[in-house]
Z-matrix of the N, CA and C atoms (Angstrom, degrees):
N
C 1 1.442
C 2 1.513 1 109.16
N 3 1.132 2 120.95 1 88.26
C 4 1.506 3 129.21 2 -176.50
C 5 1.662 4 105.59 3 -115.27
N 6 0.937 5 134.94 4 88.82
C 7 1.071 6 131.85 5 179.03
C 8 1.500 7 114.27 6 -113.51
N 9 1.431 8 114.70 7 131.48
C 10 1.928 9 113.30 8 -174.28
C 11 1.114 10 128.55 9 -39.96
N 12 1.397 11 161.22 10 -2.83
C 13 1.338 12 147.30 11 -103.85
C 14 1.422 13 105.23 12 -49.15
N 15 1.163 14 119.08 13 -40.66
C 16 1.514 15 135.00 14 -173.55
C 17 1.683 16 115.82 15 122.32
N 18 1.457 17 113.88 16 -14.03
C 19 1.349 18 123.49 17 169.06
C 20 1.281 19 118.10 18 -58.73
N 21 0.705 20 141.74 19 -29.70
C 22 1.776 21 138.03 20 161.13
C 23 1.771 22 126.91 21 -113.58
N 24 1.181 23 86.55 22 104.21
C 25 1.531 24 106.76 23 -158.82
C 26 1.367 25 92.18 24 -107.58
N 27 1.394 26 101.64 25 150.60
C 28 1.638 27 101.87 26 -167.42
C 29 1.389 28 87.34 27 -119.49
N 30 1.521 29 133.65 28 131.92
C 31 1.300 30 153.11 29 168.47
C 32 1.790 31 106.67 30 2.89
N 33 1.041 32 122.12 31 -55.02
C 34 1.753 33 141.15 32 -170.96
C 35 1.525 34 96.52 33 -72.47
N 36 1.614 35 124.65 34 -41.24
C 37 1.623 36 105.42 35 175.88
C 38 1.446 37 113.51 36 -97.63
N 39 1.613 38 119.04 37 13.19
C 40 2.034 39 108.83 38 -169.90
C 41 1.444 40 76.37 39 -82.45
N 42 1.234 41 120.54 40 177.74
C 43 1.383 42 152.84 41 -120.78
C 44 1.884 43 75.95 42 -137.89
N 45 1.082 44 119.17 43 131.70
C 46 1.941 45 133.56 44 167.18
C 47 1.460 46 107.89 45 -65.88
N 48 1.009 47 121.76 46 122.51
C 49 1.737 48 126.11 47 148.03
C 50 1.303 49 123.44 48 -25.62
N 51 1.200 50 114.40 49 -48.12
C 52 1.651 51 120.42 50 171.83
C 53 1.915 52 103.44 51 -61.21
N 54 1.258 53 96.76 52 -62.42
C 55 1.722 54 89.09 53 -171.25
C 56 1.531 55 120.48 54 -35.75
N 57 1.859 56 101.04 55 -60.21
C 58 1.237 57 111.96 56 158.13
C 59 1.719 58 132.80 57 -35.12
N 60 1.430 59 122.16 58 -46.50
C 61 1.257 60 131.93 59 177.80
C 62 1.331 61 98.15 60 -77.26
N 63 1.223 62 143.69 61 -49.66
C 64 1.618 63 138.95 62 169.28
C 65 1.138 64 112.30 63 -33.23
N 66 1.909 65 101.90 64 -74.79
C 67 1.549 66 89.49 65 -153.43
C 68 1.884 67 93.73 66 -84.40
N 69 1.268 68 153.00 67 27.84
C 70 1.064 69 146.65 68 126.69
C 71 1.951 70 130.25 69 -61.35
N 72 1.381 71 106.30 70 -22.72
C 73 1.348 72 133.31 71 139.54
C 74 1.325 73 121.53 72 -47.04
N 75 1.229 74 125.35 73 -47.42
C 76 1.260 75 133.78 74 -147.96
C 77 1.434 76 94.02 75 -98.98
N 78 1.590 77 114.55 76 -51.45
C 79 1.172 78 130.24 77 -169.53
C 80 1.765 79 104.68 78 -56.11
N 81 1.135 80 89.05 79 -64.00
C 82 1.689 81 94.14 80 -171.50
C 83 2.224 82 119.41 81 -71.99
N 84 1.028 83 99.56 82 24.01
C 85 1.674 84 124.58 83 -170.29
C 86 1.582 85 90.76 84 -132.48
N 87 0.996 86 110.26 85 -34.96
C 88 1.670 87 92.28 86 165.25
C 89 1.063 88 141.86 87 -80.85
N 90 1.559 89 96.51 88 -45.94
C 91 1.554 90 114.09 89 165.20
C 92 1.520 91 108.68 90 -51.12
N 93 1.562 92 130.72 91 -53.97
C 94 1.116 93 154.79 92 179.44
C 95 1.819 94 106.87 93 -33.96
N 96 1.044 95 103.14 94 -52.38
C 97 1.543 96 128.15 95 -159.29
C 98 1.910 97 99.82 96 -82.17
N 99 1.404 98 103.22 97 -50.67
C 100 1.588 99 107.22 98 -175.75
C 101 1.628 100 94.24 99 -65.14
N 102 1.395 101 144.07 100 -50.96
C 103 0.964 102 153.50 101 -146.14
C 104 2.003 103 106.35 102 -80.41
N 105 1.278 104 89.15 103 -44.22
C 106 1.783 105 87.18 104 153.48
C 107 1.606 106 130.09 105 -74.30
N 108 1.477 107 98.37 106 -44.84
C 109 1.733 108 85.91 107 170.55
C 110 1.885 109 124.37 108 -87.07
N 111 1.409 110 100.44 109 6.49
C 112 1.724 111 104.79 110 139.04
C 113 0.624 112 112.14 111 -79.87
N 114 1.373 113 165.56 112 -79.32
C 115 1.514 114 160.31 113 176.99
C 116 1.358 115 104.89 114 -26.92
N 117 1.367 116 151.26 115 -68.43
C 118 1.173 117 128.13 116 -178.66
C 119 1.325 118 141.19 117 -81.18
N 120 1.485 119 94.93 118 6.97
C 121 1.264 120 117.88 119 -175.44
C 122 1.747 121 108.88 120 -103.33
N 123 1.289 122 109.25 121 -27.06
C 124 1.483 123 126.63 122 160.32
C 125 1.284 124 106.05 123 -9.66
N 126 1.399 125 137.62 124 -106.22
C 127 1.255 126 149.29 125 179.58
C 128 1.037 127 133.83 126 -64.61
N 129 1.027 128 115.52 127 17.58
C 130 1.463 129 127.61 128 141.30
C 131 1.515 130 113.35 129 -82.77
N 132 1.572 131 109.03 130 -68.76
C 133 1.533 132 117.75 131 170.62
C 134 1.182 133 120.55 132 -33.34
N 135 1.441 134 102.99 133 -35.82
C 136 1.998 135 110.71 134 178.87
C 137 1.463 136 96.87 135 -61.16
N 138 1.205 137 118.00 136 -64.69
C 139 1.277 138 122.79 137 -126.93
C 140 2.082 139 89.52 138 -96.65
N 141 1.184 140 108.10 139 -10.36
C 142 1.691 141 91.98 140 167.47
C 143 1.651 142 118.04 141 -95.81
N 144 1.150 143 118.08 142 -6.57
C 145 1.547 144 119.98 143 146.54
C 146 1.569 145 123.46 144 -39.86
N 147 1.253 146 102.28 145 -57.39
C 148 1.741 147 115.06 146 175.74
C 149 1.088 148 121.18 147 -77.37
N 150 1.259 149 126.24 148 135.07
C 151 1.574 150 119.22 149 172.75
C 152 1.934 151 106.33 150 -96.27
N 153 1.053 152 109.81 151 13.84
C 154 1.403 153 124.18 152 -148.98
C 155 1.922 154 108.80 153 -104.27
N 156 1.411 155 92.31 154 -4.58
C 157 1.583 156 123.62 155 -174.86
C 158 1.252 157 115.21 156 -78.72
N 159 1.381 158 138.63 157 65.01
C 160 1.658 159 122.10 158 149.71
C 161 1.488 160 144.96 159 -45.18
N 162 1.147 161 112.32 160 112.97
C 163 1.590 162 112.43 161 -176.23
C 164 1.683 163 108.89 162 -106.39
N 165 2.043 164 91.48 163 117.86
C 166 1.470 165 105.09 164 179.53
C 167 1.405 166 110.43 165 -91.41
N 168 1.058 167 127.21 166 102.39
C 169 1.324 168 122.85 167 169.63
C 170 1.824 169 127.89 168 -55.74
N 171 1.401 170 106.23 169 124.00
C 172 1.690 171 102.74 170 -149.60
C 173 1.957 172 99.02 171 -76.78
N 174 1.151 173 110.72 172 24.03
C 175 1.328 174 129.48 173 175.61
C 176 1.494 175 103.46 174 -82.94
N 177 0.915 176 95.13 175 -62.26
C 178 2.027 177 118.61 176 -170.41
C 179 1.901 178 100.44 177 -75.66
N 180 1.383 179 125.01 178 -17.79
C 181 1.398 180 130.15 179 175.86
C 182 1.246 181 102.41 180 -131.84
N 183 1.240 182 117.08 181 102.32
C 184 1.683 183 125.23 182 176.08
C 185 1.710 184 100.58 183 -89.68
N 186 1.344 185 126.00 184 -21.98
C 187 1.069 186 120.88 185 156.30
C 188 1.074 187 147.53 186 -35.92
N 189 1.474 188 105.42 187 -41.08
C 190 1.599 189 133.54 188 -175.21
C 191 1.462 190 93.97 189 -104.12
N 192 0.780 191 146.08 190 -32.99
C 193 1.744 192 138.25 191 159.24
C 194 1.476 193 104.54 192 -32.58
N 195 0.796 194 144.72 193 -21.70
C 196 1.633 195 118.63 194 173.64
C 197 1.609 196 103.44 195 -139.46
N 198 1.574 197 117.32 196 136.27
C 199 1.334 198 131.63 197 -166.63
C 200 1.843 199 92.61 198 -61.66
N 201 1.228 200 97.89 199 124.07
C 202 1.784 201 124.78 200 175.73
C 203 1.373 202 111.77 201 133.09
N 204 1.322 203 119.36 202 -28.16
C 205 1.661 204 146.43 203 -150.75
C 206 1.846 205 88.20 204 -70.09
N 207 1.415 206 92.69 205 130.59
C 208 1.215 207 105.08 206 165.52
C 209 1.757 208 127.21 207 -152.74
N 210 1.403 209 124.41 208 128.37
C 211 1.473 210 115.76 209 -168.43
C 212 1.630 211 119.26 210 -123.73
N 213 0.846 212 130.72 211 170.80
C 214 1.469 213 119.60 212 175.66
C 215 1.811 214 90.53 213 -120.84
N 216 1.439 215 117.88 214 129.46
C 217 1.615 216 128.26 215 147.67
C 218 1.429 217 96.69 216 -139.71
N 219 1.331 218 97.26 217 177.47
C 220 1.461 219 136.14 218 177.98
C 221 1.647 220 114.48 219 -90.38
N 222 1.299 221 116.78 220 124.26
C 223 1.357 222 117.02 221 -172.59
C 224 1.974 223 103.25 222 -145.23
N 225 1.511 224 112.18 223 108.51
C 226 1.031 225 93.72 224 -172.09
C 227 1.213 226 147.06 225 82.23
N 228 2.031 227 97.92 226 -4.35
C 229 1.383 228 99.06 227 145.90
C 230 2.102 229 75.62 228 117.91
N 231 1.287 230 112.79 229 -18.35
C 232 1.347 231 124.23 230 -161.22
C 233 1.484 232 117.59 231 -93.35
N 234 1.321 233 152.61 232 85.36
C 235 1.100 234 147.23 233 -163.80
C 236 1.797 235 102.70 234 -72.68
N 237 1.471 236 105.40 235 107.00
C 238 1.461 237 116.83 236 170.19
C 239 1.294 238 121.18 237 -133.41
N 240 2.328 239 100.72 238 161.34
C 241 1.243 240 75.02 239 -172.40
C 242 1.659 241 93.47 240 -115.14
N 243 1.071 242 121.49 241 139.53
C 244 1.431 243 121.85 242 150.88
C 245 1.135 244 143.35 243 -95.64
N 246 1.512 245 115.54 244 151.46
C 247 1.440 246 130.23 245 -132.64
C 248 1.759 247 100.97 246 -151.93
N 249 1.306 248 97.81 247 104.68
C 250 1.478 249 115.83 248 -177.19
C 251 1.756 250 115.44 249 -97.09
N 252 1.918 251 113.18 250 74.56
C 253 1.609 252 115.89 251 -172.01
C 254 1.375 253 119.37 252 -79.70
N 255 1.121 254 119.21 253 -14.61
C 256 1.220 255 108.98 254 170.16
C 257 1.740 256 109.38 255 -151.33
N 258 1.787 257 109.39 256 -173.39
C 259 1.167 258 117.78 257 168.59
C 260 1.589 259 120.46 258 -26.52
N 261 1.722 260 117.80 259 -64.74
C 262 1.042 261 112.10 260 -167.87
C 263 1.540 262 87.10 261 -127.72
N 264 1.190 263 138.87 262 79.09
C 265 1.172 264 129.72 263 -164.84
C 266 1.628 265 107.57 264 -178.61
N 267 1.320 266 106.72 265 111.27
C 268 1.635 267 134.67 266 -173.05
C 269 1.310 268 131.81 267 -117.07
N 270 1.075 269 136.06 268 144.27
C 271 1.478 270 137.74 269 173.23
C 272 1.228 271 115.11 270 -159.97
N 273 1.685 272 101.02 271 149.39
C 274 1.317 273 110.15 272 -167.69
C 275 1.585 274 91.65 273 -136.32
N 276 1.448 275 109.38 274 141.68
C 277 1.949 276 123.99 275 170.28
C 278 1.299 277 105.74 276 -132.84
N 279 1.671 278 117.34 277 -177.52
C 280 1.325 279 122.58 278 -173.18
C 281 1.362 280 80.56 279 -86.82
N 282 1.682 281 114.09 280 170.27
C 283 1.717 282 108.03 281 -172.43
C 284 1.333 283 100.11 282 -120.77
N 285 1.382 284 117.86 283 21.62
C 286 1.633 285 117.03 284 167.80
C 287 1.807 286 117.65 285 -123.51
N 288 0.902 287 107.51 286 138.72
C 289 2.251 288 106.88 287 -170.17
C 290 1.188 289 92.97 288 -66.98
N 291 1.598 290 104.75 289 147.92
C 292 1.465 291 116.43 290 -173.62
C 293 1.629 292 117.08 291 -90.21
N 294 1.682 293 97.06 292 7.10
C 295 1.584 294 97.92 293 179.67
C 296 1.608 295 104.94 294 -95.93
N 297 1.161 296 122.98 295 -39.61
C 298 1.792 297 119.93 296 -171.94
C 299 1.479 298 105.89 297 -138.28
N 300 1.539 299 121.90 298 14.27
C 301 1.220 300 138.11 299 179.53
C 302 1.955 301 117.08 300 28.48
N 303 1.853 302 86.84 301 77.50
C 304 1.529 303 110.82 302 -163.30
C 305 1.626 304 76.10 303 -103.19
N 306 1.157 305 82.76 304 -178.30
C 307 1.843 306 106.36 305 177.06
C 308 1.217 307 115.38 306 -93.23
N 309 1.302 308 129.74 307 113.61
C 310 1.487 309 127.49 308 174.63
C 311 1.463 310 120.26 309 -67.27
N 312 1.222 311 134.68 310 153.16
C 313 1.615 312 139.05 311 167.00
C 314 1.483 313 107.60 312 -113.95
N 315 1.069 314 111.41 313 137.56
C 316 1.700 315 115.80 314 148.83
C 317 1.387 316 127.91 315 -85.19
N 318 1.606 317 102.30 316 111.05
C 319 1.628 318 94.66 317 -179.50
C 320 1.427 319 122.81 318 -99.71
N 321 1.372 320 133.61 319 98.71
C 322 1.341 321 147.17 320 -134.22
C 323 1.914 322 84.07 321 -80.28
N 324 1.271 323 133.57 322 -50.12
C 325 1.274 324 115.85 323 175.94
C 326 1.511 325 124.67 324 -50.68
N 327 1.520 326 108.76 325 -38.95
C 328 1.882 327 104.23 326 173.29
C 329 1.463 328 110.89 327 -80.79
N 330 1.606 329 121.86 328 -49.20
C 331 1.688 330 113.68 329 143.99
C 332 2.341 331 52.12 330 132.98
N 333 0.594 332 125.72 331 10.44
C 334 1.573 333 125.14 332 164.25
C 335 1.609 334 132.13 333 -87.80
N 336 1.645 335 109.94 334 161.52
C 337 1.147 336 112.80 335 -167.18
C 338 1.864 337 98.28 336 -124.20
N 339 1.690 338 92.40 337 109.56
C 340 1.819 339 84.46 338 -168.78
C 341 1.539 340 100.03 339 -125.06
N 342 1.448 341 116.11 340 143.40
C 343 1.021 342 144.33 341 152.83
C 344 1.516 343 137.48 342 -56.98
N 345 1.472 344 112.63 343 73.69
C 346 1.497 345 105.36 344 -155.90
C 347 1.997 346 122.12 345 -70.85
N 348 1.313 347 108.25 346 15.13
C 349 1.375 348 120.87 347 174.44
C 350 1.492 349 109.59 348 -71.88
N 351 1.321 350 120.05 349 -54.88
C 352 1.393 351 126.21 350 -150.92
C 353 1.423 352 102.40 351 -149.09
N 354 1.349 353 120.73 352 26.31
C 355 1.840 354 127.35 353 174.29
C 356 1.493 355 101.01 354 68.42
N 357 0.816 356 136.10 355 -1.88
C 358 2.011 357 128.21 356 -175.35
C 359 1.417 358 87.68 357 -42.19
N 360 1.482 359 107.99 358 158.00
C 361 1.509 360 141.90 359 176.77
C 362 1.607 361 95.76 360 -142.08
N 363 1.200 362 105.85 361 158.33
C 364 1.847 363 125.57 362 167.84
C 365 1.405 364 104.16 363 -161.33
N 366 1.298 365 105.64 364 151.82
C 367 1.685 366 112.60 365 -174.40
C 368 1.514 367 87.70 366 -103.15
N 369 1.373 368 102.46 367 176.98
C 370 1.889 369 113.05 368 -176.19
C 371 1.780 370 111.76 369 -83.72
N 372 1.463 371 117.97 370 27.95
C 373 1.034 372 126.59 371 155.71
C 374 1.656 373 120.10 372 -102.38
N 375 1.537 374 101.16 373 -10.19
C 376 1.906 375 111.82 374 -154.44
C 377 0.867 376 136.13 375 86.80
N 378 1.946 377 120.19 376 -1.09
C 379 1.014 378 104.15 377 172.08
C 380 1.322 379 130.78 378 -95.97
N 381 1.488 380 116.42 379 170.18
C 382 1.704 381 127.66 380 -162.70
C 383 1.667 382 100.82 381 -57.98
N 384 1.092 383 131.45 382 111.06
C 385 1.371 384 109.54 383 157.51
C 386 1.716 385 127.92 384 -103.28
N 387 1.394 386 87.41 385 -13.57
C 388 1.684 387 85.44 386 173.30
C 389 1.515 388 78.97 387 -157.64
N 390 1.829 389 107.77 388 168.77
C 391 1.554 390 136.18 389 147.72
C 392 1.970 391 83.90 390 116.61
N 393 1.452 392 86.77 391 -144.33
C 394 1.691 393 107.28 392 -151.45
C 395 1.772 394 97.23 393 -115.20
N 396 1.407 395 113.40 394 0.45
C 397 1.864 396 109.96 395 -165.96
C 398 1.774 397 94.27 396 -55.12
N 399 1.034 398 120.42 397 148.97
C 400 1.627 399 120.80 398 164.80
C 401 1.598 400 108.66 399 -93.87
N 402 1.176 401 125.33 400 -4.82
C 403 1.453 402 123.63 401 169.29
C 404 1.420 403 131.28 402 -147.83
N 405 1.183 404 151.65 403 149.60
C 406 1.102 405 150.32 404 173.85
C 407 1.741 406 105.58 405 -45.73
N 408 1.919 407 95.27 406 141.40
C 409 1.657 408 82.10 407 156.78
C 410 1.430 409 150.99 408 -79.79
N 411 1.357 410 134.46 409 143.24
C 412 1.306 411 123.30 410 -156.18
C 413 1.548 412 89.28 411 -68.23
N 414 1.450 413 95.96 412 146.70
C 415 1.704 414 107.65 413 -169.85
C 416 1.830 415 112.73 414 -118.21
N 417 0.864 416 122.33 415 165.97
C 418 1.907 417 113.42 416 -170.38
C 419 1.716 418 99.84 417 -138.20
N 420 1.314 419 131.52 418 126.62
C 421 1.144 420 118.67 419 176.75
C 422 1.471 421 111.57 420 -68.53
N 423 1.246 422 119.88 421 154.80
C 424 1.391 423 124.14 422 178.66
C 425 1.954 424 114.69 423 -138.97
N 426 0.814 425 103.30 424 135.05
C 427 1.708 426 108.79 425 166.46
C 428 1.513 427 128.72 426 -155.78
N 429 1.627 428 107.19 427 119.70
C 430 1.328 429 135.09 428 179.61
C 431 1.707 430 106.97 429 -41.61
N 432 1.174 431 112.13 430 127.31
C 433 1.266 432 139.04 431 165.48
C 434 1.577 433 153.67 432 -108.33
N 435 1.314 434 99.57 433 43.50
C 436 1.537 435 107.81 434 -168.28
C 437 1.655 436 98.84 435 80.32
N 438 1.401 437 115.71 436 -126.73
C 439 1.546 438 109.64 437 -179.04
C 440 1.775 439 121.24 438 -102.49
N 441 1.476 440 93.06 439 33.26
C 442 1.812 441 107.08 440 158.52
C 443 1.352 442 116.33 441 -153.52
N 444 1.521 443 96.03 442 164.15
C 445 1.385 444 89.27 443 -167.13
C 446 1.901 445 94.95 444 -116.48
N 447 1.428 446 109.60 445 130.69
C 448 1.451 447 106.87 446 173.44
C 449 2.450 448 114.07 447 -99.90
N 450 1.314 449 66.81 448 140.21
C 451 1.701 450 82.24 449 177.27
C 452 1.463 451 121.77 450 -127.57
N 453 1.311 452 134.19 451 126.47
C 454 0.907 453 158.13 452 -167.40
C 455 1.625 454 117.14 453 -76.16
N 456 1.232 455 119.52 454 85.20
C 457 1.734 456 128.82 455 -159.30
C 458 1.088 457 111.41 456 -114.50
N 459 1.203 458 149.07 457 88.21
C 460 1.061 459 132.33 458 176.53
C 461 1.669 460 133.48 459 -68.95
N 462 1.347 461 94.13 460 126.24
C 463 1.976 462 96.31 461 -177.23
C 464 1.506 463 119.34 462 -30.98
């Protein structure tokens, strides 16, 4: 009764170091490789799920062309203002205060969103930091795209 188990391998059947180091090479260059083109493929993939996605082309907003830039339009029926803080980094709010529905400004020196009716402040999340608003502003996700910026609006 001699049967192989495979536990005693005689030099001519173990498996080579090279094979092993290859296809462990191979292995980890793949993984490597899928893991970058998820990552750049990310936001796109996000953003074709939603139909809810506007893309501003920074052609049509020279405003938002340079990090501080901020504009108020209409998107969707929605009067907002957007606010371009950094390199790859966007935001969009309703563009009127939710206490007496004044017009908000972005002031690129406080890196704030103030309400010149009644002193309101908001940080670049919406929330209240000073004045009389009773709620945060409604906020819109946004993300920079090569040379547009897409925002998330719902119909």
């Amino acid at each position: 009764m001699s049967k192989d188990c495979g536990c005693h391998r005689t030099p001519s059947s173990a498996p080579k170091s090279e094979d092993l180091t290859q296809s462990s090479r191979r292995g980890f260059f793949g993984t490597l490789a899928g893991v970058a083109v998820a990552l750049l493929a990310w936001p796109k993939a996000a953003l074709a799920g939603g139909k809810s996605w506007v893309a501003v082309p920074l052609a049509k907003a020279p405003k938002l062309k340079t990090v501080g830039g901020s504009m108020v339009t209409r998107i969707r029926g929605k009067e907002l203002l957007l606010i371009r803080d950094g390199e790859n980094s966007a935001h969009a709010f309703e563009a009127k205060c939710p206490h007496e529905f004044c017009d908000l400004n972005y002031s690129t020196d406080s890196q704030k969103i103030e309400c010149p009716c009644h002193a309101a402040v908001f940080d670049l999340s919406g929330k209240v930091l000073e004045g009389p608003p009773p709620r945060p502003l409604e906020t819109y996700p946004a993300v920079v795209d090569g040379e547009r910026i897409l925002f998330n609006i719902p119909s």
